[in-house]
C-alpha positions in Angstrom: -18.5 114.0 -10.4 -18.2 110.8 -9.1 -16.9 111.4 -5.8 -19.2 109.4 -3.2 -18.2 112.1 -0.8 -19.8 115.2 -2.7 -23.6 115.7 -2.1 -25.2 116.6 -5.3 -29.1 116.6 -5.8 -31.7 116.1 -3.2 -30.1 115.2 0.3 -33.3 113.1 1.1 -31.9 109.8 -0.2 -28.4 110.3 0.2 -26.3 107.5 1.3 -24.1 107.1 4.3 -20.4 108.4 3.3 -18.3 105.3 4.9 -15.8 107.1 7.2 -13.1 104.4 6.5 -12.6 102.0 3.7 -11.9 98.4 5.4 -9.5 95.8 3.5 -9.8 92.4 4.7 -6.7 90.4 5.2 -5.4 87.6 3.9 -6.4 85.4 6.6 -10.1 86.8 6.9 -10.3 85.8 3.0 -9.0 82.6 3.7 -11.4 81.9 6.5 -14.1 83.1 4.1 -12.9 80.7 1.4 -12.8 77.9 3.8 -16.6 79.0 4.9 -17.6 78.8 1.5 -16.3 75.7 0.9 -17.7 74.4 3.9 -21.2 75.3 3.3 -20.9 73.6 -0.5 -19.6 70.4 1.4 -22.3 70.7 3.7 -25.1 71.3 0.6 -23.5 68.4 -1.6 -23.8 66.3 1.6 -27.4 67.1 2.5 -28.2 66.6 -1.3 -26.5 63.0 -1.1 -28.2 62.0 2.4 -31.9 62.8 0.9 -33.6 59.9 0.8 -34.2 58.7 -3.0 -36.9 56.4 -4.2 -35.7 53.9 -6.1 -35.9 52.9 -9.3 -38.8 51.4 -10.9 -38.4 47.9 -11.9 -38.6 47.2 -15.4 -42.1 47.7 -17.3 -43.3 50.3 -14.6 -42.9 53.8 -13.7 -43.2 56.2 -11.2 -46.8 58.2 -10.8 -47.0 61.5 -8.2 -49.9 60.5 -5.9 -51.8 63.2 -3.8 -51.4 62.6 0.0 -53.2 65.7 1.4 -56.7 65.0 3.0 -58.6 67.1 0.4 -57.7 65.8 -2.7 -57.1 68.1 -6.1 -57.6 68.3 -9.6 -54.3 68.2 -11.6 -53.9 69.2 -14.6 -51.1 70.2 -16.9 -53.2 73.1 -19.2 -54.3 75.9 -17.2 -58.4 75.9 -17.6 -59.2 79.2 -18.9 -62.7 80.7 -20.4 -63.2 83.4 -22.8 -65.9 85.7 -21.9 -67.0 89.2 -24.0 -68.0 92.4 -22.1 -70.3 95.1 -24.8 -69.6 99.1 -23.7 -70.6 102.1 -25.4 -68.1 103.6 -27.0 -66.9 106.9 -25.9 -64.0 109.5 -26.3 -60.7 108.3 -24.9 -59.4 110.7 -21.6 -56.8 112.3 -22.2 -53.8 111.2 -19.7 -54.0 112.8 -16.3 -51.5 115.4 -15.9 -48.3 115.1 -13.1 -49.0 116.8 -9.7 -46.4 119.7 -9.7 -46.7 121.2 -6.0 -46.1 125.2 -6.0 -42.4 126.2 -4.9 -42.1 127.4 -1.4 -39.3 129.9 -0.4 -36.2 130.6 -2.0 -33.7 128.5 -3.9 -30.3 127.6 -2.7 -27.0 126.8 -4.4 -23.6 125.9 -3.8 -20.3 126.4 -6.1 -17.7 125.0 -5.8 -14.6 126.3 -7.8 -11.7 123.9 -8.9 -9.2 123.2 -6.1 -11.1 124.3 -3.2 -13.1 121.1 -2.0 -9.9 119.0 -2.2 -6.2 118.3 -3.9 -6.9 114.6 -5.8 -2.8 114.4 -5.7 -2.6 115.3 -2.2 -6.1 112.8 -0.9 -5.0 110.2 -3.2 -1.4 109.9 -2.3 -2.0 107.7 1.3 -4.5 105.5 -0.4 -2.1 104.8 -3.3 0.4 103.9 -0.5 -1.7 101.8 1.4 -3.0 99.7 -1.6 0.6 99.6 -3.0 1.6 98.3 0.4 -1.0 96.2 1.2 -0.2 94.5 -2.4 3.1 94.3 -1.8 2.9 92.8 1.8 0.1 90.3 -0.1 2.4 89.3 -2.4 5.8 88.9 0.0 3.4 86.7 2.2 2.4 84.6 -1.0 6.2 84.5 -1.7 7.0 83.2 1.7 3.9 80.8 1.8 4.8 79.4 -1.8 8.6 78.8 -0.7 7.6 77.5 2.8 5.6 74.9 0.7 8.6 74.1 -1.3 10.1 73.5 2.0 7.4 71.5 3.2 7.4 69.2 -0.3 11.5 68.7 0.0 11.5 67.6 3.2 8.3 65.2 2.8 10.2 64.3 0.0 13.5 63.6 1.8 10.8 62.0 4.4 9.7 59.4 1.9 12.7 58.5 0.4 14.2 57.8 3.9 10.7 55.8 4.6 10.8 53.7 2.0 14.4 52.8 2.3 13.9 51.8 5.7 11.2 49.9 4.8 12.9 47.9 1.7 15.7 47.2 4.8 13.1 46.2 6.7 11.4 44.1 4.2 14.9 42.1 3.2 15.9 41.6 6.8 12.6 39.9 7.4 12.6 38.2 4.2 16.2 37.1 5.2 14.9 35.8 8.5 12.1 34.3 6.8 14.7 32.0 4.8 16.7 31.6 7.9 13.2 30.3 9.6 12.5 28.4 7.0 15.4 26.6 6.2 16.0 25.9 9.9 12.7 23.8 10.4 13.8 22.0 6.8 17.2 20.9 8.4 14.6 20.3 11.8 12.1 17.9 9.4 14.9 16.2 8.0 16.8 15.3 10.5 13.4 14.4 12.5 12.2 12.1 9.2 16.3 10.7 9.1 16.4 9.8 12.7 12.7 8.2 12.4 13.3 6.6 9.1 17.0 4.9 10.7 14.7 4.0 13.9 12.0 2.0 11.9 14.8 0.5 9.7 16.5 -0.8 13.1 12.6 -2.4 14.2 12.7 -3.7 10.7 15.9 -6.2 11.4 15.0 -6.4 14.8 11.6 -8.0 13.5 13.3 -10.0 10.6 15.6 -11.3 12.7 13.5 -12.4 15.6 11.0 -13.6 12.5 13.3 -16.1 11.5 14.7 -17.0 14.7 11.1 -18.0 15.9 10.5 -19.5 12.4 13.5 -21.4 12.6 11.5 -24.1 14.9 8.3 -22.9 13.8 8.4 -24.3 10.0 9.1 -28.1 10.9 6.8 -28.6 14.0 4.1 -26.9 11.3 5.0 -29.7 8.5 5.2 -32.5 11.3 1.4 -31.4 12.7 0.2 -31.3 9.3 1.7 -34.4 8.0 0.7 -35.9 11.6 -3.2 -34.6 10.8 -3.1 -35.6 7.5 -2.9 -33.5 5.2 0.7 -34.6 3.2 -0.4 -38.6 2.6 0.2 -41.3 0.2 -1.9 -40.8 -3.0 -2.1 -44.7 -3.8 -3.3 -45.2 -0.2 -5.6 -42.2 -0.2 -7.3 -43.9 -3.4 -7.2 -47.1 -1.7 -9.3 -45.5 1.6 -11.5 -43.0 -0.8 -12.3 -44.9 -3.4 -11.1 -49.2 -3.0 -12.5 -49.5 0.5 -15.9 -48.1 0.3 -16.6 -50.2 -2.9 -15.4 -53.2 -1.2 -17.7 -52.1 1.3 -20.5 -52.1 -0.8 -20.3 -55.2 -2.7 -19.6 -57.2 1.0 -23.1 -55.8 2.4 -25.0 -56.5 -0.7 -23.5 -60.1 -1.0 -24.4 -59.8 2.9 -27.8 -58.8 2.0 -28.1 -61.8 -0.4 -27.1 -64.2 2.1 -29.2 -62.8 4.3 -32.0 -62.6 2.3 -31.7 -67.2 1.1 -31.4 -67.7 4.9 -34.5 -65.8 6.0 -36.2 -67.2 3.0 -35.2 -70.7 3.9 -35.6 -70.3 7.5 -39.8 -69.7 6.1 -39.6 -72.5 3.7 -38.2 -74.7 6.8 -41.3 -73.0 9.1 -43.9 -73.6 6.6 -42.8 -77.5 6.1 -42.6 -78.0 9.8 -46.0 -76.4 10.0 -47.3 -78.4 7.5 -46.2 -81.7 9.1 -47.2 -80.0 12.7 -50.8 -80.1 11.0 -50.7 -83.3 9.6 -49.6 -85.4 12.7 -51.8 -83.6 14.9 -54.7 -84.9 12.6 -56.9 -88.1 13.4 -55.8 -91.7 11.7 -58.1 -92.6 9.0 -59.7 -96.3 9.7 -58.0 -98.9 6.8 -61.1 -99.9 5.5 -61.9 -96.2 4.4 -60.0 -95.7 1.4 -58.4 -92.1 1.4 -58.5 -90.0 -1.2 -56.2 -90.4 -4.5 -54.8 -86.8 -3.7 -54.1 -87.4 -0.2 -50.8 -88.8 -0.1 -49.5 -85.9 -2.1 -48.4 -84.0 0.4 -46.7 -86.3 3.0 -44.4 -86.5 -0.4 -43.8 -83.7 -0.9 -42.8 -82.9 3.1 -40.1 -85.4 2.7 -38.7 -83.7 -0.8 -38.9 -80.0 0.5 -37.3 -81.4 3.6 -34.7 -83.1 1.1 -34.4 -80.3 -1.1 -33.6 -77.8 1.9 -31.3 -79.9 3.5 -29.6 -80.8 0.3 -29.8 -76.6 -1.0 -28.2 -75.8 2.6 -25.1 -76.7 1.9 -24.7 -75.2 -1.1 -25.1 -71.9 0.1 -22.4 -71.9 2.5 -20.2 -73.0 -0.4 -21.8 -70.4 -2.8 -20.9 -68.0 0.6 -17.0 -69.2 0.2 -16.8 -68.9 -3.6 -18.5 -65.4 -3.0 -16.2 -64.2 -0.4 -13.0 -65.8 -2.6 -14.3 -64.3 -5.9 -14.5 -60.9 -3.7 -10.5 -61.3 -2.5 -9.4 -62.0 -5.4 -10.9 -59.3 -7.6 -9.9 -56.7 -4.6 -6.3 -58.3 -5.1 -5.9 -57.8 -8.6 -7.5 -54.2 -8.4 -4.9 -53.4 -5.7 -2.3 -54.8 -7.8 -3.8 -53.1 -10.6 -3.9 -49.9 -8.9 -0.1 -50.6 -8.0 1.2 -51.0 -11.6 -0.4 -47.7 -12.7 1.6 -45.8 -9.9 4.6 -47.6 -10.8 4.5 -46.7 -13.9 3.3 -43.1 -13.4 6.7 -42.7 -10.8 8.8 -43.8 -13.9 7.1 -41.4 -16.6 7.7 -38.9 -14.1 11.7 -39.9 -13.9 12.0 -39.9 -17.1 10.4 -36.5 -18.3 13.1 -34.8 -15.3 
C-alpha cells in the first residue's frame, strides 16, 4: 500500500518514481557539515560587522526618525472606523451544489493478486545488503578515523613532551651561561675597580710625599715672610705704636698749637705797640707853652710797659716750652715704664699657671 512504485488513483499528479536511491558518502556529508558551518560563520560575522549605533548617553534615548522625502504618519493603534450597512432581509440560498461532469466511456481496473507484482524477500534482499554494508563500511572508517586520532594525539603527545624537555635544557643551559656571563663581568668589575682603586692609592703617596717634600721648605720661608711683613710682633711694642705713640702725638701738636697760638698772639701785641709808637712819632711836637692834655701822656706809658711786659713775658714762654716738653718726657717715661711692669708681670702669671 505504501509502495512509491505502485500507481494507485488518478495518474494525473503522480510523482516521478526515482530510478535509483542515492546515499551520499561520508565525505560529501562532511563537506556539507563544513558548508553549513561555513555559512553560520559567515552569518555570525556579517551580524558582528553591522554597524551599531551607540548607546545613548545617560538621561537620553534613542527616537526612529523618518528619512524618506514624503514623510508619514506613525502610529502604534491601527485607525479603524465602524460603519453600519441596512438590507432587507431575505431567505438565506441554499449552498450551491458541486459540479459533477457526466462519465464518459468505460471504466478501467487493474488487479493485482498477491505475489505477482513483486517478491518483498527477493527486492528487499540487495537493499538490505547495501545499507548493511554501507553501515558497516561507515562504521570501519569511523573506527579507523577514531584510532588514527589516537595516533595523532600520542604522538603530539610524545611531540610535547620531547618539546618541552628540550626547551627546559634549553632554558638551564642559557640560564647557566647567563651566570657564567654574569659572574665573568663581576670578576671583570672587580678586578677593573681593584687595579683603579691600587692606582689612586699609589697617586695618593705619590702626592703626600711630594706634599711634604715641597712643604718641607715651604712652611719656614711662609713663617719668615709673615713675621718679615708683620704679622707675628711684639705685643708691648704693638701697644706702644697703636696706642703710646699716637697719644703722644696728640698732646705734642696741641702743646704745639698752644705755643703757636702765645707767639702769633704776641707777635700782634708787638705789631700793635710798634704801630702805636709808629703813629705817635710820626705826629707834630706840641709848642711848650700849649699845655697838653691831662690824658695825653697816658699812652707813651703805657708803650714802654707793654713793651716791658712783652719782653719780660717772652722769656717765660720759652721756659713754660721746656717745662712743657720735660713734663711730656717724663709722663711718656713713666707710662712706658708703666706699660713695662704690667707685661712683666703678666709673663710671670702666665709661668706660674703652666
Amino acid at each position: 500500500m505504501y509502495d512509491r512504485r505502485v500507481v494507485r488513483g488518478n495518474t494525473y499528479a503522480r510523482r516521478a518514481v526515482p530510478t535509483c536511491i542515492h546515499h551520499p558518502n561520508a565525505s560529501e556529508i562532511q563537506k556539507q557539515r563544513e558548508a553549513r558551518k561555513t555559512a553560520l560563520a559567515r552569518k555570525r560575522a556579517k551580524e558582528q560587522i553591522q554597524l551599531r549605533t551607540p548607546e545613548p548617553v545617560e538621561g537620553r534615548e534613542h527616537v526612529h526618525v523618518q528619512t524618506e522625502l514624503y514623510l508619514e504618519e506613525i502610529s502604534d493603534r491601527i485607525i479603524d472606523v465602524d460603519v453600519e450597512c441596512q438590507t432587507d432581509a431575505f431567505l438565506d440560498r441554499p449552498p450551491t451544489p458541486f459540479f459533477v461532469p457526466a462519465k464518459t466511456g468505460r471504466d478501467v481496473s487493474t488487479q493485482i493478486e498477491e505475489g505477482e507484482l513483486f517478491d518483498f524477500d527477493v527486492e528487499v534482499k540487495p537493499i538490505l545488503e547495501v545499507l548493511v554494508g554501507k553501515t558497516i563500511e561507515q562504521a570501519l572508517l569511523e573506527v579507523m578515523e577514531e584510532e588514527e586520532l589516537a595516533e595523532l594525539w600520542a604522538q603530539q603527545r610524545t611531540y610535547a613532551e620531547l618539546r618541552n624537555a628540550e626547551l627546559a635544557e634549553v632554558q638551564r643551559l642559557e640560564e647557566q651561561d647567563r651566570r657564567y656571563r654574569e659572574e665573568k663581568e663581576r670578576c671583570k668589575q672587580q678586578q677593573i675597580q681593584m687595579l683603579q682603586k691600587e692606582k689612586e692609592t699609589m697617586e695618593k703617596i705619590a702626592a703626600q710625599a711630594f706634599a711634604k717634600r715641597y712643604l718641607a721648605d715651604l712652611i719656614p720661608s711662609v713663617f719668615n715672610n709673615l713675621h718679615e711683613s708683620g704679622f707675628f710682633y711684639d705685643p708691648i711694642e704693638r701697644d706702644i705704636e697703636t696706642e703710646f705713640l699716637p697719644w703722644l702725638m696728640t698732646e705734642v701738636e696741641e702743646t704745639l698749637e698752644k705755643k703757636t697760638l702765645g707767639r702769633v698772639m704776641l707777635d700782634s701785641l708787638i705789631r700793635t705797640v710798634t704801630e702805636k709808637r709808629l703813629d705817635m712819632f710820626s705826629r707834630k711836637p706840641l709848642p711848650r707853652h700849649v699845655e697838653a692834655p691831662a690824658e695825653e701822656p697816658k699812652p707813651i706809658d703805657s708803650v714802654p710797659q707793654i713793651a716791658a711786659e712783652t719782653e719780660a713775658a717772652d722769656p717765660p714762654v720759652v721756659a713754660d716750652e721746656e717745662t712743657d716738653q720735660g713734663a711730656a718726657e717724663e709722663q711718656s717715661s713713666r707710662h712706658i715704664s708703666f706699660q713695662l711692669e704690667e707685661a712683666d708681670q703678666e709673663e710671670s702669671e702666665d709661668s706660674e699657671t703652666d
